[in-house]
NUZAZA-779691 format. One record per residue: residue in three letters; x, y, z of N, C-alpha, C in turn; residue number from 1. Coordinates in nm, 3 decimals, always signed. Example, Ala and Ser with C-alpha at 12.3 -4.5 7.8 and 13.67 -1.06 7.14 Angstrom:
ALA / +1.319 / -0.569 / +0.780 / +1.230 / -0.450 / +0.780 / +1.320 / -0.330 / +0.780 / 1 $
SER / +1.285 / -0.225 / +0.708 / +1.367 / -0.106 / +0.714 / +1.290 / +0.003 / +0.787 / 2 $
This chain:
UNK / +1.237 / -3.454 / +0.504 / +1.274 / -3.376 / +0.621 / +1.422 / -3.339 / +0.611 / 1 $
UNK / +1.446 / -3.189 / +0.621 / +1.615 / -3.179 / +0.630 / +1.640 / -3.181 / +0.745 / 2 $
UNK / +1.775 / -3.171 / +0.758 / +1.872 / -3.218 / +0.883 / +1.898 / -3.060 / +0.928 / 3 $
UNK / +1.975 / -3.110 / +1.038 / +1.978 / -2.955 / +1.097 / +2.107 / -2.898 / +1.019 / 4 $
UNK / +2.219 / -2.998 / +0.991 / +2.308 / -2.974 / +0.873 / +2.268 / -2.880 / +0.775 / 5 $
UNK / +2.162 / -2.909 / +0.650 / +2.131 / -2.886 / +0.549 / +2.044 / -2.744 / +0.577 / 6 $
UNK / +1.970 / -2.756 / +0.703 / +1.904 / -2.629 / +0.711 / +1.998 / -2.530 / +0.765 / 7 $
UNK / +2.112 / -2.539 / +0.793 / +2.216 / -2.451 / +0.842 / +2.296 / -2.390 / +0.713 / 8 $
UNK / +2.279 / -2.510 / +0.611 / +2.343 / -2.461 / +0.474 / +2.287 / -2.409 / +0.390 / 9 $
UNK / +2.144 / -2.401 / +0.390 / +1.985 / -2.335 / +0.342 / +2.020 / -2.213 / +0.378 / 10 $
UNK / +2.032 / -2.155 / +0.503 / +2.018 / -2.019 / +0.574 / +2.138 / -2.015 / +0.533 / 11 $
UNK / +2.248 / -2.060 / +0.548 / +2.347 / -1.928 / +0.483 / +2.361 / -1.871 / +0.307 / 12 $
UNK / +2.294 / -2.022 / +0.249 / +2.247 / -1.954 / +0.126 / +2.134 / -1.858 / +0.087 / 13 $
UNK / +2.039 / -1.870 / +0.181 / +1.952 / -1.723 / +0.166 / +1.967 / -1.604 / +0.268 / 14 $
UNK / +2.065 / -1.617 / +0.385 / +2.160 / -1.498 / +0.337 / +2.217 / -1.497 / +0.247 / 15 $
UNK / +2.318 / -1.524 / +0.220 / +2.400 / -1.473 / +0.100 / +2.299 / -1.416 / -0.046 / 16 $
UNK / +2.232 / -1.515 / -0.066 / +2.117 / -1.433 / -0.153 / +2.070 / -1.328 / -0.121 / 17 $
UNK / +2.027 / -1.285 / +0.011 / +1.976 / -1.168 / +0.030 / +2.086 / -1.036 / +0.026 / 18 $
UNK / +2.229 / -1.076 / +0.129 / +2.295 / -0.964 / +0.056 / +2.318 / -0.939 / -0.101 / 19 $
UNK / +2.287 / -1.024 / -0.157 / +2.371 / -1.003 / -0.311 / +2.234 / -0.925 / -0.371 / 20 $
UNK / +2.126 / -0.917 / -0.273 / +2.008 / -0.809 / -0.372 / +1.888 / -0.938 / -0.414 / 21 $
UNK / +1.875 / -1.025 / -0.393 / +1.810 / -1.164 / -0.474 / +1.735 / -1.153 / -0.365 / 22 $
UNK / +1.615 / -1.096 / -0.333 / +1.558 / -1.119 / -0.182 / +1.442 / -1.207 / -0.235 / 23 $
UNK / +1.356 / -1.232 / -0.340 / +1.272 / -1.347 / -0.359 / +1.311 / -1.460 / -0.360 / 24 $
UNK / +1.441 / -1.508 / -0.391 / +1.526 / -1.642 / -0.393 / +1.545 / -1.661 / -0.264 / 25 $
UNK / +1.628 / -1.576 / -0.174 / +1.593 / -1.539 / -0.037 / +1.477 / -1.605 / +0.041 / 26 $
UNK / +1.406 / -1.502 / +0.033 / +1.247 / -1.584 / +0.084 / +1.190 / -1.683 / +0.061 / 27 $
UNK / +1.199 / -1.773 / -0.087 / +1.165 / -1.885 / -0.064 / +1.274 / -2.029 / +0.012 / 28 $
UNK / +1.397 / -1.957 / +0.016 / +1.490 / -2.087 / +0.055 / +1.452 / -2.046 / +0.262 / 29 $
UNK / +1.406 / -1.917 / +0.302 / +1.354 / -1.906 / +0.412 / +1.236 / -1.930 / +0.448 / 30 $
UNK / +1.149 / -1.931 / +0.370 / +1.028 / -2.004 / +0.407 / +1.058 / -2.162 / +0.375 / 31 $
UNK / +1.097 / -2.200 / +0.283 / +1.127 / -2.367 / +0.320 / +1.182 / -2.439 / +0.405 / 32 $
UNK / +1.289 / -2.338 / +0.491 / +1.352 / -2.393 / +0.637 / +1.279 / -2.313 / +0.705 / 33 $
UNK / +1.158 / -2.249 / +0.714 / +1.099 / -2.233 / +0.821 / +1.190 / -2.119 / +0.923 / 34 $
UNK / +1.240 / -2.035 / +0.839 / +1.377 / -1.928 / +0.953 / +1.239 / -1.826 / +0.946 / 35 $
UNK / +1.244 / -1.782 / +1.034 / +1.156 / -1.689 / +1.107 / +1.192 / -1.529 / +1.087 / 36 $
UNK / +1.367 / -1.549 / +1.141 / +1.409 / -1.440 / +1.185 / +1.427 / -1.320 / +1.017 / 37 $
UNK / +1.480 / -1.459 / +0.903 / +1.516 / -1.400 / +0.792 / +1.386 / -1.380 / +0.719 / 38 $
UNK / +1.245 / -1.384 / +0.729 / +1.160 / -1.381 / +0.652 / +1.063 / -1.230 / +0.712 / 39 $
UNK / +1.083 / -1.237 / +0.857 / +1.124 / -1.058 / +0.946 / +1.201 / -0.984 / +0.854 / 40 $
UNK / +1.304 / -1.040 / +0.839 / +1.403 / -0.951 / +0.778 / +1.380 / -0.914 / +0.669 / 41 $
UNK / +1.330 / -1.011 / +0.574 / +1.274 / -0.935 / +0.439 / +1.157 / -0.872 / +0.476 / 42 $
UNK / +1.053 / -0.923 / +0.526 / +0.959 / -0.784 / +0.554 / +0.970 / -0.644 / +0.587 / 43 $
UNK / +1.076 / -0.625 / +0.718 / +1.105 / -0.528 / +0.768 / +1.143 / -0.445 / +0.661 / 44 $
UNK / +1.243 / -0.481 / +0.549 / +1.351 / -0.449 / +0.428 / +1.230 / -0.390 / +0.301 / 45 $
UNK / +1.153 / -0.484 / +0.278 / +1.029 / -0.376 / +0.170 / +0.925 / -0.339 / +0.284 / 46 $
UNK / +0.917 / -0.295 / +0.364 / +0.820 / -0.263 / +0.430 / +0.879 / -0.093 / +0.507 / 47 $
UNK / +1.006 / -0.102 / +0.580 / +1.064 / +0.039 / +0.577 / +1.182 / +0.063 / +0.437 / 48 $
UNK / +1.278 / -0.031 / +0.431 / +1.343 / +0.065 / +0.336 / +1.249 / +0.058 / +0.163 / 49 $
UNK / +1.197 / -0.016 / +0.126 / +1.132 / -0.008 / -0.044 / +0.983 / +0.023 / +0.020 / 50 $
UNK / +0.933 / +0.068 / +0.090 / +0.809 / +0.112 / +0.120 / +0.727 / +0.072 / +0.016 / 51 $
UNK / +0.692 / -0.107 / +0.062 / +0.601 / -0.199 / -0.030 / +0.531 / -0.282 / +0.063 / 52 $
UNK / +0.473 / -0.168 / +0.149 / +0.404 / -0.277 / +0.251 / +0.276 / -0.443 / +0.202 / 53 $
UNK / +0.269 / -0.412 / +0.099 / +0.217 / -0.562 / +0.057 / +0.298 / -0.672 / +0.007 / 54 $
UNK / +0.415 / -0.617 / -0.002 / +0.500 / -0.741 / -0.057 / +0.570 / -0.769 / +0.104 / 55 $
UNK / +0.603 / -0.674 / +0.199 / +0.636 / -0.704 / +0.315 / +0.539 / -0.804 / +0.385 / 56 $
UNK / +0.405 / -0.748 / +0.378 / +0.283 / -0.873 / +0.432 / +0.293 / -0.978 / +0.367 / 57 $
UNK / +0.377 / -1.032 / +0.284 / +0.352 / -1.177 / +0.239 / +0.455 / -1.214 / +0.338 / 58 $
UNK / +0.610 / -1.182 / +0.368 / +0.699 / -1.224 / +0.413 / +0.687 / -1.219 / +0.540 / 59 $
UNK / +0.615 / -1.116 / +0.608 / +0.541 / -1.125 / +0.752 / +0.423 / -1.265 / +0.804 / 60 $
UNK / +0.380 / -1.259 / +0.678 / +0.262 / -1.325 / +0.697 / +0.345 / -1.493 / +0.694 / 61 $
UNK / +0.424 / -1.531 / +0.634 / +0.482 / -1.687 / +0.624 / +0.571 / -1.647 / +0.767 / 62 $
UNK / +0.581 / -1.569 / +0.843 / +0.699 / -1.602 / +0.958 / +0.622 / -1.536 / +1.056 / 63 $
UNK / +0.442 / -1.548 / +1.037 / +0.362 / -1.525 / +1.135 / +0.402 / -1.413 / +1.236 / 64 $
UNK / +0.420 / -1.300 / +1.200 / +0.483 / -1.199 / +1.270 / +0.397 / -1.109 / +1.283 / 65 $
UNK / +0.307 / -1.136 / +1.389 / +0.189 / -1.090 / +1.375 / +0.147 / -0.962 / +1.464 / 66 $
UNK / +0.291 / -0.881 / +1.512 / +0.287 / -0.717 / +1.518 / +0.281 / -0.593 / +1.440 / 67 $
UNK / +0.372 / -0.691 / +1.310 / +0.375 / -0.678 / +1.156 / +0.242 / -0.652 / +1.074 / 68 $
UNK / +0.159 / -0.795 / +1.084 / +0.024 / -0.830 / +1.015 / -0.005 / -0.726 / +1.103 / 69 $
UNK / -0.049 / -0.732 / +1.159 / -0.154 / -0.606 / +1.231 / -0.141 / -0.481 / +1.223 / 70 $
UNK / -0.008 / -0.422 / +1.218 / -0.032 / -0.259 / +1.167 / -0.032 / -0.295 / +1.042 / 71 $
UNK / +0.029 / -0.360 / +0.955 / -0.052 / -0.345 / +0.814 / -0.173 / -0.332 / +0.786 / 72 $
UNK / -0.220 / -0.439 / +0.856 / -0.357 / -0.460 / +0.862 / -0.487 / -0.326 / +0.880 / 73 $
UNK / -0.406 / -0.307 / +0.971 / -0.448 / -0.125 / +1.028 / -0.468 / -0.026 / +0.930 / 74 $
UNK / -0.350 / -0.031 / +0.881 / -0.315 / +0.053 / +0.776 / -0.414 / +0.014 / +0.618 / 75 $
UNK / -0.403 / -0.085 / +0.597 / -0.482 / -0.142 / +0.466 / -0.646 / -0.090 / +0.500 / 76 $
UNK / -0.696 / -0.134 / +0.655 / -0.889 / -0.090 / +0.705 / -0.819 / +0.099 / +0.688 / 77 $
UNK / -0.747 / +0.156 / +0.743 / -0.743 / +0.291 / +0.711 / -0.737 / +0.330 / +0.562 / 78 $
UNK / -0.683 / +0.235 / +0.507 / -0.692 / +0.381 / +0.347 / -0.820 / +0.268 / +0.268 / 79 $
UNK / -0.888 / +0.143 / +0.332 / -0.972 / +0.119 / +0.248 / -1.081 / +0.231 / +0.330 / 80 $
UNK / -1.087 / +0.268 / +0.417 / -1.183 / +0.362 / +0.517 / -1.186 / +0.479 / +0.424 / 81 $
UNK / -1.013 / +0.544 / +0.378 / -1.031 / +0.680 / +0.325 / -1.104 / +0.684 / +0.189 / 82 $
UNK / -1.096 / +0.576 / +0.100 / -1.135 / +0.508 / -0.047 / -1.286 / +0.538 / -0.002 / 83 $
UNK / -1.352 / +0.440 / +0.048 / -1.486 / +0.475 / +0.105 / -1.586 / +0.592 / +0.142 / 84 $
UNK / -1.481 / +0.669 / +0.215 / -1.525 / +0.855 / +0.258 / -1.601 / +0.885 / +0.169 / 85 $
UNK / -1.663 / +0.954 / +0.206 / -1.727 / +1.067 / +0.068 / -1.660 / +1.188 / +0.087 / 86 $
UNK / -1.646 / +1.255 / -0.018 / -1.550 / +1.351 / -0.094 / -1.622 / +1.483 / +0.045 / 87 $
UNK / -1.705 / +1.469 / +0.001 / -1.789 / +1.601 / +0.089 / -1.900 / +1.548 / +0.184 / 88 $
UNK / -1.893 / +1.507 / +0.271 / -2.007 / +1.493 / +0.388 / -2.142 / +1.569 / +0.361 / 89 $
UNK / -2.062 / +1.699 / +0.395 / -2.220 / +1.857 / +0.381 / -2.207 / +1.891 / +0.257 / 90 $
UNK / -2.344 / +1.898 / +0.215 / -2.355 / +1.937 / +0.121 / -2.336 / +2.119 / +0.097 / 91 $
UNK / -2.267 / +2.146 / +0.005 / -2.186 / +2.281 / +0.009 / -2.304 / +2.387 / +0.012 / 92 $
UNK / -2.287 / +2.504 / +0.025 / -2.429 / +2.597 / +0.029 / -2.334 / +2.661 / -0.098 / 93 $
UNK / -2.489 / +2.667 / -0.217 / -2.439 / +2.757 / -0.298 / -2.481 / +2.847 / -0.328 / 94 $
UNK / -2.470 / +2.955 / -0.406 / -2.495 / +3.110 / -0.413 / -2.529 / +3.125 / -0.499 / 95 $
UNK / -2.611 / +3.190 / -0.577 / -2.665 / +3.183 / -0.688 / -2.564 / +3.327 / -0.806 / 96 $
UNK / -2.524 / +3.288 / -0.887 / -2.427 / +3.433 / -0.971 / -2.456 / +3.426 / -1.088 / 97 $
UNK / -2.430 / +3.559 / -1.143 / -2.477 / +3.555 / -1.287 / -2.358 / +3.519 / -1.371 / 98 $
UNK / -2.364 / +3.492 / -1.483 / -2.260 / +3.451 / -1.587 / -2.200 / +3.568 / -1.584 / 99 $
UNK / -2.217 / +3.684 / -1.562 / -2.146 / +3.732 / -1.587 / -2.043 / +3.814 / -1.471 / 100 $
UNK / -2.068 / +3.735 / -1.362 / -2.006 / +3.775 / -1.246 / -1.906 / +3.638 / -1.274 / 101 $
UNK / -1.897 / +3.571 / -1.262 / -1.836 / +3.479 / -1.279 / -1.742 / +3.465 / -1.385 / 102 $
UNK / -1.768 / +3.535 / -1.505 / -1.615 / +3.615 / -1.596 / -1.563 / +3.645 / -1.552 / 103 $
UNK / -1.603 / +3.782 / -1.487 / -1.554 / +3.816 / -1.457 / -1.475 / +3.810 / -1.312 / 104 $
UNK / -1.516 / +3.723 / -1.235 / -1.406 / +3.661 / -1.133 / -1.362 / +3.599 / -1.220 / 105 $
UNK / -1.389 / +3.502 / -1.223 / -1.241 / +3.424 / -1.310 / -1.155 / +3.482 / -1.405 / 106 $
UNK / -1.168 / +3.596 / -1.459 / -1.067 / +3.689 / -1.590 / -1.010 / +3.719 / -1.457 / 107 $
UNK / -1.048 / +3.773 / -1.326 / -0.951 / +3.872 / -1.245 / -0.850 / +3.793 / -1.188 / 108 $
UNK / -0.927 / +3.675 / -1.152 / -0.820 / +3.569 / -1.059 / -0.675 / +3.586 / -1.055 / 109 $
UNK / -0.587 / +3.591 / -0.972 / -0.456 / +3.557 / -1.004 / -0.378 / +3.482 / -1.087 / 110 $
UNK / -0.473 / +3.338 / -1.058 / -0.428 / +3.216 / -1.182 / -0.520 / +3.210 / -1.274 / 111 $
UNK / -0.561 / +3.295 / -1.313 / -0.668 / +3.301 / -1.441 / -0.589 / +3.225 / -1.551 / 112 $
UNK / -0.635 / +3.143 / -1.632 / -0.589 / +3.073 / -1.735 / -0.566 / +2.948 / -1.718 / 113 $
UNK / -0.478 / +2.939 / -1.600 / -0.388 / +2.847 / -1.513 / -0.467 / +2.725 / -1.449 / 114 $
UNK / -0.580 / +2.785 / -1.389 / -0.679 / +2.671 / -1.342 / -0.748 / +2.574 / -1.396 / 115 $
UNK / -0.694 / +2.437 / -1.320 / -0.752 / +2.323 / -1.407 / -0.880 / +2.315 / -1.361 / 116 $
UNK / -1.018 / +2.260 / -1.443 / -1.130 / +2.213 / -1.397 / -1.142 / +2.102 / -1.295 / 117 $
UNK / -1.281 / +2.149 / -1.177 / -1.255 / +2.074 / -1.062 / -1.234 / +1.933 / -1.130 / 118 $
UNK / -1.212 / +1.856 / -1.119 / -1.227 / +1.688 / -1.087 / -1.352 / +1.610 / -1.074 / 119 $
UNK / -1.426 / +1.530 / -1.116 / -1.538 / +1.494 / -1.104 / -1.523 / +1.364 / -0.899 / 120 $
UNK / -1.626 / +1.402 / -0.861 / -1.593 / +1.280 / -0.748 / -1.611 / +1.168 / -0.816 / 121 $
UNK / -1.543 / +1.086 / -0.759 / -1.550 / +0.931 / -0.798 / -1.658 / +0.874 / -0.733 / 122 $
UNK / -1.661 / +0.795 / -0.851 / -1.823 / +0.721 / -0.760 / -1.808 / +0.616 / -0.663 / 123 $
UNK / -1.898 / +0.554 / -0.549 / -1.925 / +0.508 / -0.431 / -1.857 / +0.380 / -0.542 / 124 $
UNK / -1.929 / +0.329 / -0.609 / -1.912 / +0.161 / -0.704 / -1.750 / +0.174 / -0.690 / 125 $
UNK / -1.687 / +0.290 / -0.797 / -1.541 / +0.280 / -0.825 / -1.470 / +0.259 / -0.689 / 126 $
UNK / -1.488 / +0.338 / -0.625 / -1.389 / +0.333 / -0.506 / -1.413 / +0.206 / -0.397 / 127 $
UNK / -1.551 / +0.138 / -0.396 / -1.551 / -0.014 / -0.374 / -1.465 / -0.091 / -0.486 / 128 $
UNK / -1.481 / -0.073 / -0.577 / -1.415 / -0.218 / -0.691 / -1.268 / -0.143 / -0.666 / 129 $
UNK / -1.221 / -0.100 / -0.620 / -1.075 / -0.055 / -0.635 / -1.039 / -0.107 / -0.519 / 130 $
UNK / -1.093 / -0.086 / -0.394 / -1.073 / -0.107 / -0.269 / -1.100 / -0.308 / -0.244 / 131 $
UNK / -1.161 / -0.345 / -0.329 / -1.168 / -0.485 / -0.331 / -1.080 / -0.510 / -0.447 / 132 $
UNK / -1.064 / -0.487 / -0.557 / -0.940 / -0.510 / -0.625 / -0.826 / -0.515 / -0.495 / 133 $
UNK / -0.801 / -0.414 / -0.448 / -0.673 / -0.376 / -0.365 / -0.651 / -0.517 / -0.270 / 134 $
UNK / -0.773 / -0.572 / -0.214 / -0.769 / -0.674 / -0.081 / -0.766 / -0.788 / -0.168 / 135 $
UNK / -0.812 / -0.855 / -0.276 / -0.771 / -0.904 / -0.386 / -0.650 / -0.966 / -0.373 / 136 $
UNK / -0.524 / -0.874 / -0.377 / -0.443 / -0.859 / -0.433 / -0.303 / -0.883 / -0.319 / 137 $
UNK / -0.398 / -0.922 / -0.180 / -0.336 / -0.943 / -0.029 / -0.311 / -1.059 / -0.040 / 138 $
UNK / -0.391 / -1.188 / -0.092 / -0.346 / -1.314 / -0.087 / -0.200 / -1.318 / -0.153 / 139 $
């Protein structure tokens, strides 16, 4: 058990670590005294200024800051939601053209040459194993 001494000399060494740029040395000498306010502080710090909201949720998450956890949280069910979407809901109505209408749109196009081929959609599997890779990767 430290003293209130030693944990007073803890926190000014992880400040001082944290100004000098050392914010993981930082965080663990603040999560071992249990400072609340400085383990906020590193979250807040990769979470708005290095826009790393998962490395901010670890430092949120040890100083239980749980206004923090929760719009992350928000945010992580929203883009695993967008991962999930399907590319196209309705299925497109298509038109039937001859090859050779279709040269010839595409020779006329503006960006004729220029245009890359569509993109294949990603499949339902990939964008689950990515989206569970991703939550994975929260502990």
């Amino acid at each position: 058990m430290l003293t209130d001494a030693q944990k007073t000399e803890l926190m000014r060494k992880g400040n001082l670590l944290f100004n000098e740029g050392r914010y993981f040395e930082a965080g663990k000498i603040f999560s071992t005294i249990g400072y609340k306010t400085g383990l906020i502080r590193l979250g807040d710090f990769f979470y708005f200024d290095k826009e790393m909201p998962l490395v901010a949720y670890g430092f949120y998450r040890n100083a239980n800051h749980k206004p923090m956890l929760d719009k992350i949280g928000d945010s992580f069910v929203f883009a695993l939601k967008c991962l999930l979407a399907d590319d196209n809901p309705a299925p497109a109505r298509t038109v039937q053209r001859t090859d050779d209408e279709v040269k010839v749109r595409s020779a006329n196009s503006p960006d004729a040459g220029t245009a890359t081929p569509p993109a294949k959609a990603e499949a339902l599997d990939n964008k689950i194993a990515r989206a569970v890779a991703m939550l994975k990767n929260l502990n």
